[in-house]
C-alpha positions as CSV (number, residue, x, y, z in Angstrom):
1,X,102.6,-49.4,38.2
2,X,104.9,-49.2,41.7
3,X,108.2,-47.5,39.3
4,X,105.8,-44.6,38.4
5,X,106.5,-41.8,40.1
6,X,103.6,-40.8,42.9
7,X,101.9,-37.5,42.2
8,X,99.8,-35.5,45.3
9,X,97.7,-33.0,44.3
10,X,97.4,-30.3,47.0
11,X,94.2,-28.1,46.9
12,X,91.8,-25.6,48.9
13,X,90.1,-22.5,48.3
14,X,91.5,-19.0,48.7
15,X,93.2,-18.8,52.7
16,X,92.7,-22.6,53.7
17,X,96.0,-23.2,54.2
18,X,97.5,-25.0,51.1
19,X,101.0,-23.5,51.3
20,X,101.3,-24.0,54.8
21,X,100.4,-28.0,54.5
22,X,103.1,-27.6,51.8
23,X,105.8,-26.3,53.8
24,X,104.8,-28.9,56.6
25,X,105.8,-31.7,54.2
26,X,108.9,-30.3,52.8
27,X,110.4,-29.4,56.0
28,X,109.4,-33.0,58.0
29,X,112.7,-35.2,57.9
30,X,111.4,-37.9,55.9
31,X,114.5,-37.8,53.6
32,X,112.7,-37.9,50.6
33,X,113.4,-35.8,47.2
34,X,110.4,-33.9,45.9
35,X,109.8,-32.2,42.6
36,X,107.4,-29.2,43.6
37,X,105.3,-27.2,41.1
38,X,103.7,-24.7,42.9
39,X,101.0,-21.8,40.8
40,X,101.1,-18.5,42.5
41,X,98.1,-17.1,40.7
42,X,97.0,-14.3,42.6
43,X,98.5,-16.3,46.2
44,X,101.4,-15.5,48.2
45,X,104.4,-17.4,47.3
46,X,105.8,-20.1,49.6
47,X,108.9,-19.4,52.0
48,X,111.7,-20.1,49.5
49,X,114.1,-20.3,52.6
50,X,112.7,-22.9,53.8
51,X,112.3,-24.7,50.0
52,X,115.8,-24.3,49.5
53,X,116.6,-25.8,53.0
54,X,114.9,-28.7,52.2
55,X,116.5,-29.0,48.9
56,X,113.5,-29.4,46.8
57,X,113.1,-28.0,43.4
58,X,110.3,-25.1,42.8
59,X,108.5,-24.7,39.9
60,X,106.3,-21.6,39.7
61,X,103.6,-20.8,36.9
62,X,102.5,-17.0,37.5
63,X,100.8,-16.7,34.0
64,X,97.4,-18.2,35.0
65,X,95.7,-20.8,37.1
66,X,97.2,-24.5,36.6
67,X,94.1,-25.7,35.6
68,X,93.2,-24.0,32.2
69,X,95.9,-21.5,30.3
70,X,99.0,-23.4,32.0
71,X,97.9,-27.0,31.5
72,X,100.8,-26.9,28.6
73,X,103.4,-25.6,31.3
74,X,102.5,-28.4,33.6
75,X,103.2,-31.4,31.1
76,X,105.9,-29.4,29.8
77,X,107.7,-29.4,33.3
78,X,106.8,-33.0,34.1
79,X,108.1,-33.8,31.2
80,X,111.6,-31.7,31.8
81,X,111.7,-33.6,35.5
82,X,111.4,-37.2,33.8
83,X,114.1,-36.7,31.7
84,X,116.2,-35.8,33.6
85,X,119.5,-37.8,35.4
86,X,117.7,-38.7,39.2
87,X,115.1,-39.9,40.6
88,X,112.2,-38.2,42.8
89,X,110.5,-39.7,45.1
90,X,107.5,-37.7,44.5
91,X,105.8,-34.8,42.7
92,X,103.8,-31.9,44.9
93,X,101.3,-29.9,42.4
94,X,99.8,-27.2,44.6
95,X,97.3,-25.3,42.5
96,X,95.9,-21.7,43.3
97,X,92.5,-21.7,45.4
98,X,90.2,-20.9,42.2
99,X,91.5,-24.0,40.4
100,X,89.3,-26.9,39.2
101,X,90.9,-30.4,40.3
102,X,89.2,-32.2,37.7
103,X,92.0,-30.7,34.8
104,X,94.6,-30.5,36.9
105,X,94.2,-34.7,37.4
106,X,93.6,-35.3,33.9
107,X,97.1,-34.1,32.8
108,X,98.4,-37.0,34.3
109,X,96.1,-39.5,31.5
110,X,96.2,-37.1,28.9
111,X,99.5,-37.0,28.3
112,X,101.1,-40.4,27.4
113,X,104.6,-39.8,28.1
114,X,103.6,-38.1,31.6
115,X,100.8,-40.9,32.1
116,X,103.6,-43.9,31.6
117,X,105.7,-42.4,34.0
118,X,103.7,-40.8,36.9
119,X,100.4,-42.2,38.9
120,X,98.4,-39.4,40.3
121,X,98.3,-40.7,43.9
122,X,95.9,-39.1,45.9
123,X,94.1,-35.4,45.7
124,X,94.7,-33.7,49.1
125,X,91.9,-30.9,49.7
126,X,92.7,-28.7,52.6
127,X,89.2,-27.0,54.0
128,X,88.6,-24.1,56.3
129,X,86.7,-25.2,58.9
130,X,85.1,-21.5,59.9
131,X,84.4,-20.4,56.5
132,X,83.8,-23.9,53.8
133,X,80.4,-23.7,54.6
134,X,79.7,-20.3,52.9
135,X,82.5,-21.2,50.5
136,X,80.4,-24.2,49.5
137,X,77.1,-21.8,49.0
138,X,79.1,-18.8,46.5
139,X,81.9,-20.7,45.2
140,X,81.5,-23.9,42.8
141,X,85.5,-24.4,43.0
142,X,85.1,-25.0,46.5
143,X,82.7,-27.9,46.1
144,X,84.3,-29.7,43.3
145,X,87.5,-29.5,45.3
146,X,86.0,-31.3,48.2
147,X,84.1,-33.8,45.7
148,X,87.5,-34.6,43.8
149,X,89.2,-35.6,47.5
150,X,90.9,-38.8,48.4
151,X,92.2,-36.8,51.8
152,X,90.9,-33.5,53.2
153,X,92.5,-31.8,55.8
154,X,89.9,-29.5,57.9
155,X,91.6,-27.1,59.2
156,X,91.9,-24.3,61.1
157,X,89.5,-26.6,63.7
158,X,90.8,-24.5,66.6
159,X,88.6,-21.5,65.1
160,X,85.2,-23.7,66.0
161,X,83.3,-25.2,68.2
162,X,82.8,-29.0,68.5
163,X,78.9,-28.7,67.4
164,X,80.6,-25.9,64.4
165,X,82.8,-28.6,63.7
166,X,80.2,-31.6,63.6
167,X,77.9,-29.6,61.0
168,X,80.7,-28.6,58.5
169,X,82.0,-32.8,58.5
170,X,78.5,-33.7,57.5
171,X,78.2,-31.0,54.9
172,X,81.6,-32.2,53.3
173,X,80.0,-36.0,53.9
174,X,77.3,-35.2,52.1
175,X,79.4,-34.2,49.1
176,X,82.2,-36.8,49.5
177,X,81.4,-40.0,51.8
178,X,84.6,-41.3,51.2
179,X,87.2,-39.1,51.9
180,X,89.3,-39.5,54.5
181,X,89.0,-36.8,56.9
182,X,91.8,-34.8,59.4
183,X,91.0,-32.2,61.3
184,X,93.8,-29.8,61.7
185,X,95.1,-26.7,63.4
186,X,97.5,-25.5,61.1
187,X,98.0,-28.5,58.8
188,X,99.6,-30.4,61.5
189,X,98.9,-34.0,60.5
190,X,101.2,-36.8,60.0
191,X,102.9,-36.6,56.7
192,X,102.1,-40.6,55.8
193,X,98.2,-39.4,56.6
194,X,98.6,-37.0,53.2
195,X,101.3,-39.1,51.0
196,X,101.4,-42.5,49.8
197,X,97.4,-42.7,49.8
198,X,97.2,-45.0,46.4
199,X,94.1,-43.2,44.7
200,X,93.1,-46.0,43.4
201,X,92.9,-48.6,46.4
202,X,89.0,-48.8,47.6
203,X,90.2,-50.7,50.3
204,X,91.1,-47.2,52.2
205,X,87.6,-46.5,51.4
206,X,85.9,-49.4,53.2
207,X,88.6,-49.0,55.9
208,X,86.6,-46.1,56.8
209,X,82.9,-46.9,56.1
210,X,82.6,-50.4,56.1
211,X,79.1,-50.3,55.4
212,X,79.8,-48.2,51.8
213,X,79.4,-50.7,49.5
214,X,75.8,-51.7,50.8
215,X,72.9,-51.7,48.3
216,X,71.6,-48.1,47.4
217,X,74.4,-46.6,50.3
218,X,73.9,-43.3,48.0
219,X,75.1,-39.8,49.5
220,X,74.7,-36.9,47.7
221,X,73.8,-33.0,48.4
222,X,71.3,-31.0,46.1
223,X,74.0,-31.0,44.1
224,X,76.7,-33.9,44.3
225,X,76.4,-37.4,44.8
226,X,77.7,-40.4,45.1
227,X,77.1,-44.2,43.9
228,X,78.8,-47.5,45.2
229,X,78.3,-50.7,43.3
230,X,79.1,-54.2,43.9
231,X,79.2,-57.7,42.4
232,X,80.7,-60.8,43.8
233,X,80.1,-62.9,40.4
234,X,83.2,-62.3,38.1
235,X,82.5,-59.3,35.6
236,X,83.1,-60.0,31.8
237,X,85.6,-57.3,30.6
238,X,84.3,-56.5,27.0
239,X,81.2,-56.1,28.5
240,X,82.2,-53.6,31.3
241,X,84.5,-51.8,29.2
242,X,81.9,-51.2,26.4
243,X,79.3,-50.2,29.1
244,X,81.7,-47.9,30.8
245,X,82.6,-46.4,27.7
246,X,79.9,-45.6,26.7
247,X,78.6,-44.5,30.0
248,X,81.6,-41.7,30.1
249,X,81.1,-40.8,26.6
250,X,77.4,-40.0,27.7
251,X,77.7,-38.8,31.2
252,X,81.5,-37.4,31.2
253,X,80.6,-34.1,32.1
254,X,78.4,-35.0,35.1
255,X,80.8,-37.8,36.7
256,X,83.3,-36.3,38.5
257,X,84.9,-39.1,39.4
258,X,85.2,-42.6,38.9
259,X,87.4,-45.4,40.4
260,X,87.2,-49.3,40.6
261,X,89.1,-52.6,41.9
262,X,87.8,-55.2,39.3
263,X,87.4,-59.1,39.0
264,X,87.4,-60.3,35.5
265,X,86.6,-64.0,34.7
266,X,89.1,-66.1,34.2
267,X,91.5,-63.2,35.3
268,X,94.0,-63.7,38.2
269,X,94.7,-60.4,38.7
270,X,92.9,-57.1,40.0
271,X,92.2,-54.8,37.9
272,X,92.1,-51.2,38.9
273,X,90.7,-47.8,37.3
274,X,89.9,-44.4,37.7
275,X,88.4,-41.8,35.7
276,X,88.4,-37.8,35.7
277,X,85.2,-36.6,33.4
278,X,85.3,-39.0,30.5
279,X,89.1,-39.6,30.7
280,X,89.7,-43.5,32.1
281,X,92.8,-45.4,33.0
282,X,93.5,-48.5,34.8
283,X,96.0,-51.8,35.1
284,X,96.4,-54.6,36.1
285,X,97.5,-54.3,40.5
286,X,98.5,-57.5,41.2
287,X,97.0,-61.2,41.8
288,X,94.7,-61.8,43.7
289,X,95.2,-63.1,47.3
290,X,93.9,-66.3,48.5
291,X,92.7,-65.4,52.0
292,X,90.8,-61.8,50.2
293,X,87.5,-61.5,48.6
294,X,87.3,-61.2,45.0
295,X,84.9,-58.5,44.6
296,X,84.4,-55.8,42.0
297,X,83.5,-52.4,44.0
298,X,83.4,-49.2,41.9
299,X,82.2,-45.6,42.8
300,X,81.0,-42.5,40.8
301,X,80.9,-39.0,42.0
302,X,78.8,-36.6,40.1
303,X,76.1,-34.5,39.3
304,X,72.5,-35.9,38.1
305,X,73.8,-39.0,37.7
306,X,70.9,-41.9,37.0
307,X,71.4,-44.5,39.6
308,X,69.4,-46.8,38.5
309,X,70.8,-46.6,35.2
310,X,74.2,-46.9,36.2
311,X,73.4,-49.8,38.3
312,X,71.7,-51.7,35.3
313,X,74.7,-51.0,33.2
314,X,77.2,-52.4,35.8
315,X,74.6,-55.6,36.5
316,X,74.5,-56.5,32.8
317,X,78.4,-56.7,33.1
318,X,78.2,-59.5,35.0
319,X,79.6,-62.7,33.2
């Protein structure tokens, strides 16, 4: 899993600053090489100067948003980058403002040559602190790209007040309790904050809410919510897998997402997964330490999503 290639999804409605978060990274002097595939759909483009000065390679899709008509063109360039002579340390997807994250992180386990290769490593939201709280009443987009986020940047913070600013974290809270959170005045955050964010660690997760994992520590909205489960007893992996299986065969459309660290009986190693809809993939991470808890933790983000289903499901796992 560490030789695939790392790929950040940026997003962020219409205006939140996206391109300017963008620029930000390519133009910090981190001396990394980024492959950059940017979708212009209806957006203005980014400063090709400063693209070029930062020797990164652009690839624009004008013909629709990255999400739906230009899925194709985005495997089709991922695929013309990994077969090529080099090797970049990264891949930057920015998608236009109307886009759906969930498709857009489901190319990368769709697609098995694109799926060996890359690891979809974190989806970067960027939020507009005056406005995301009408955005999140008239615009779906907006909520699902908040829901989908491993990292959201609130920015434009400078535009309201600290009480302003306190109500619009709890409304994306309510949405997404795990996120990390930034707020921003022009995307001005440390690069390491937004890359290198390992979607698939839960440990960043209890890093910032310690108390996530707790029985029934449900969030949710009137819309969105959010499940943590537990289980220090070893989980018996034809069990879990059937039950999750089938649980995403059933519910796909509702989760949003998924993600897990895993302790299987008799396995020394952690297992890890995450799932977009009902599209799943995981690995094994690496052994387990002695001096760490073995503990399965998983999450689901959805929509009328049965808890106390879910929560039977994951209990009759247990070995």
């Amino acid at each position: 899993m560490s030789a695939k290639i790392p790929v950040t999804v940026l997003t962020g409605y219409l205006g939140a600053g996206k391109t300017t978060l963008l620029n930000r990274i390519l133009s910090e002097p981190h001396g990394k090489k980024f492959a950059v595939i940017v979708n212009e759909f209806g957006e203005i483009g980014i400063d090709n100067e400063l693209v070029v000065g930062a020797d990164e390679e652009v690839f624009e899709m004008n013909n629709g948003c990255v999400c739906c008509t230009v899925r194709g063109d985005l495997i089709r360039i991922i695929d013309g980058l990994l077969k090529r002579r080099g090797r970049f340390d990264g891949i930057l997807v920015e998608t236009t403002g109307l886009a759906d994250p969930a498709p857009v992180a489901q190319t990368f386990f769709l697609d098995d040559t694109v799926g060996e290769r890359t690891a979809l490593d974190a989806v970067v939201t960027v939020a507009d602190a005056k406005w995301l709280k009408d955005r999140l009443r008239d615009a779906p987009e907006a909520k699902n790209q908040i829901a989908f986020a491993d990292v959201i940047l609130l920015n434009k913070a400078d535009l309201v007040n600290p009480d302003e600013l306190r109500d619009v974290e709890l409304r994306i809270r309510a949405i997404n309790p795990y996120a990390r959170i930034h707020h921003t005045t022009r995307c001005e955050v440390a690069i390491g904050s937004v890359l290198g964010q390992g979607a698939f660690d839960l440990e960043r997760i209890l890093a910032i809410e310690p108390a996530f994992l707790e029985e029934d520590h449900h969030h949710h909205d009137e819309e969105v919510q959010s499940i943590a489960l537990s289980s220090e007893k070893p989980l018996d992996p034809d069990r879990f897998f059937a039950w999750v299986q089938e649980l995403v065969a059933r519910e796909g459309p509702k989760i949003l997402r998924s993600k897990g660290i895993l302790s299987f009986k008799d396995d020394p190693q952690r297992f890890v997964f995450q799932g977009v809809h009902m599209v799943l993939d995981g690995d094994h991470q690496r052994e387990w330490r002695a001096d760490e808890k073995r503990e399965s933790r998983i999450v689901f983000i959805g929509r009328e999503l049965d808890a106390e289903a879910i929560e039977k499901g994951f209990k009759s796992s247990v070995a």
